[in-house]
C-alpha positions, 0 to 999 in steps of 0.5 A: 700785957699785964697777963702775961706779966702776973703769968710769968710771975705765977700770978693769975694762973693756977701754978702758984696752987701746984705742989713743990714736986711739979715746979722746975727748980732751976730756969730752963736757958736756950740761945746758948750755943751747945751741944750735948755728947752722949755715947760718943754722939753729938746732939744739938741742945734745945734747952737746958738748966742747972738741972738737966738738959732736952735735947734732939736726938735721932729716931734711932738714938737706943736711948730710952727712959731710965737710962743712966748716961754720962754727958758732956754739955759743950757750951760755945761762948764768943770768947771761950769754950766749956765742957761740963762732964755731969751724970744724968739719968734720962727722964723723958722721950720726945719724938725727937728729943729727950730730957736728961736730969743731973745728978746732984751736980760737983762743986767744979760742975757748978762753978762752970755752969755759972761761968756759961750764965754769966757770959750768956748774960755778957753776951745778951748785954753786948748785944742790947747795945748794939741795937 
């Protein structure tokens, strides 16, 4: 157990020794419910950050590394719907997924994305309790 505790911490492992360009900048999320509307297509989210989001695509989804792509991230809260429109530039392609990092995100797209933590945080809390 402990391992696994100095492992996520980046103790014991050789990530404290990677240099700053390799190490993620912002904590990857899942469990939110989201999509992602890119091109007028809807995809389902796999995980996301402040600093980009992966995402399932279909075989055939003419989306390919490079690309400068405007997406909207749907965010389903219990209470509450938010829809963040950022730009992004697609970085990686997966079989089937694909990773798209933001450009450096607005005041307002930030404020929104604080809004979705802070209700997954609301949410994770109300359902610890129920437990």
């Amino acid at each position: 157990m402990i391992n696994q505790i100095l492992s996520k911490l980046g103790l014991g492992d050789s990530t404290l020794a990677q240099s700053a360009e390799t190490r993620r900048r912002h904590v990857r999320r899942s469990g939110v419910r989201a999509d992602v509307i890119v091109g007028g297509q809807t995809f389902g989210v796999r995980d996301w950050s402040q600093g980009g989001v992966f995402f399932d695509v279909v075989p055939d989804a003419r989306l390919v590394v490079g690309d400068k792509v405007q997406v909207t991230m749907r965010f389903r809260l219990p209470h509450e719907t938010i829809d963040i429109q950022q730009a992004a530039r697609v970085i990686r392609a997966a079989n089937r997924g694909m990773a798209a990092e933001f450009a450096p995100l607005s005041p307002e797209a930030r404020k929104k994305f604080d809004r979705v933590i802070d209700g997954y945080h609301a949410q994770s809390f109300l359902e610890s309790q129920v437990a």
